[in-house]
C-alpha positions in Angstrom: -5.4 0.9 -12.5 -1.4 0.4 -12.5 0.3 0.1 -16.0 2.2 -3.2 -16.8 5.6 -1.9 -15.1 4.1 -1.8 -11.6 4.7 -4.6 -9.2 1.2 -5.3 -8.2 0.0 -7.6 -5.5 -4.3 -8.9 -5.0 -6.1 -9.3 -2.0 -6.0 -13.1 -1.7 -2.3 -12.9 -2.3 -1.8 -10.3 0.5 -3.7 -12.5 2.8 -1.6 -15.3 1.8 1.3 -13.3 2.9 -0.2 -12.6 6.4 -1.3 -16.3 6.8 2.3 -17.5 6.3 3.7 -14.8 8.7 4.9 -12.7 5.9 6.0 -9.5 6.6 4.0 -6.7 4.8 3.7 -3.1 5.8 0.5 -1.6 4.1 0.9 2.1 3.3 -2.2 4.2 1.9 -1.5 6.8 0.1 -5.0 8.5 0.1 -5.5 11.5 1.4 -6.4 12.7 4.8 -10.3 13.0 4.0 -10.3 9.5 2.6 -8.1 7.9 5.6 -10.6 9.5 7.9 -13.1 7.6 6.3 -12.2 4.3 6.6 -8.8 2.2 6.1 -6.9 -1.5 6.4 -6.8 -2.3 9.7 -2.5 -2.0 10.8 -2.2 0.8 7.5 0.2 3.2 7.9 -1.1 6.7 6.6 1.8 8.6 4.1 -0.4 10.6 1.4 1.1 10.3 -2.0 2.4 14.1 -1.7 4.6 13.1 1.2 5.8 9.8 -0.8 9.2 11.7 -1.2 12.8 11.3 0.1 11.3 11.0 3.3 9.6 8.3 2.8 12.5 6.2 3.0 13.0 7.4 6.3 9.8 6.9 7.6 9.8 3.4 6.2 13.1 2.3 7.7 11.7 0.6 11.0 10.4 -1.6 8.8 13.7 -3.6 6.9 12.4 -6.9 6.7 9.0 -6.0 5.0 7.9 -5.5 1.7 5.6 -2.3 1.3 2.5 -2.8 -0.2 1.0 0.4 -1.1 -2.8 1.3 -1.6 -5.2 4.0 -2.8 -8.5 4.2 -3.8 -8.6 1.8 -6.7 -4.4 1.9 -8.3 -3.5 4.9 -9.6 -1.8 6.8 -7.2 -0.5 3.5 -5.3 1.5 3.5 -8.7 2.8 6.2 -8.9 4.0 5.7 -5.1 5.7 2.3 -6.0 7.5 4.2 -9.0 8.8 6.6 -5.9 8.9 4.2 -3.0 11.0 1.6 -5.7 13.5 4.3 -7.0 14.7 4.9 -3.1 15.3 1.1 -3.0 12.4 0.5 -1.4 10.7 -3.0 -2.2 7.4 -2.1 -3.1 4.2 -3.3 -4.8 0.6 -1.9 -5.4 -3.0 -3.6 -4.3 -4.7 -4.4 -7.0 -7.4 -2.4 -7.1 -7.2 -0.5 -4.2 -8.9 -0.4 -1.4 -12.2 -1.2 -3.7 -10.8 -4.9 -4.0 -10.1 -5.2 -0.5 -13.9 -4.1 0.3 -15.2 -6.2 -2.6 -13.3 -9.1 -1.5 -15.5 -8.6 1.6 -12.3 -7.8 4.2 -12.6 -5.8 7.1 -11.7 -2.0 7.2 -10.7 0.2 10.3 -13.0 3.8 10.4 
């Protein structure tokens, strides 16, 4: 769960996004045991503890998109988005996590 400061973004609004050619570059910050599992399909893998300075750099082929950031079901995506926004980074987190994207019945990478 994110508190009521972080941007937050659901499932059907991320689709949305993608439908009308939206830019949106997914980042989850899971770890490496989790990513191995399964993932969004197109997710970029940068585990929270990497979510520093860096991130910005890693990030910057991507100007035009928002970030939309995702963990297992919110709370380390926020604290990401606290990170990822306090570089200048435009970021939001998926509601609920990966957990909502399954439970909305969307497809995930393994």
């Amino acid at each position: 769960m994110t508190d009521a400061t972080t941007p937050e973004i659901s499932v059907r609004e991320l689709k949305a996004c993608a439908e009308r050619g939206e830019p949106r570059v997914i980042v989850d910050v899971r770890d490496d045991k989790e990513w191995n599992l399964f993932r969004i399909p197109q997710a970029i893998h940068l585990p929270l503890a990497k979510v520093t300075d860096s991130a910005a750099e890693a990030l910057a082929r991507f100007p035009d998109g928002e970030v939309v950031v995702y963990c297992g079901h919110g709370s380390r995506s926020a604290k990401a988005v606290a990170l990822l926004r306090a570089q200048g980074i435009r970021a939001s987190s998926l509601a609920g996590g990966i957990a909502a994207w399954i439970d909305a019945g969307e497809e995930v990478d393994q």
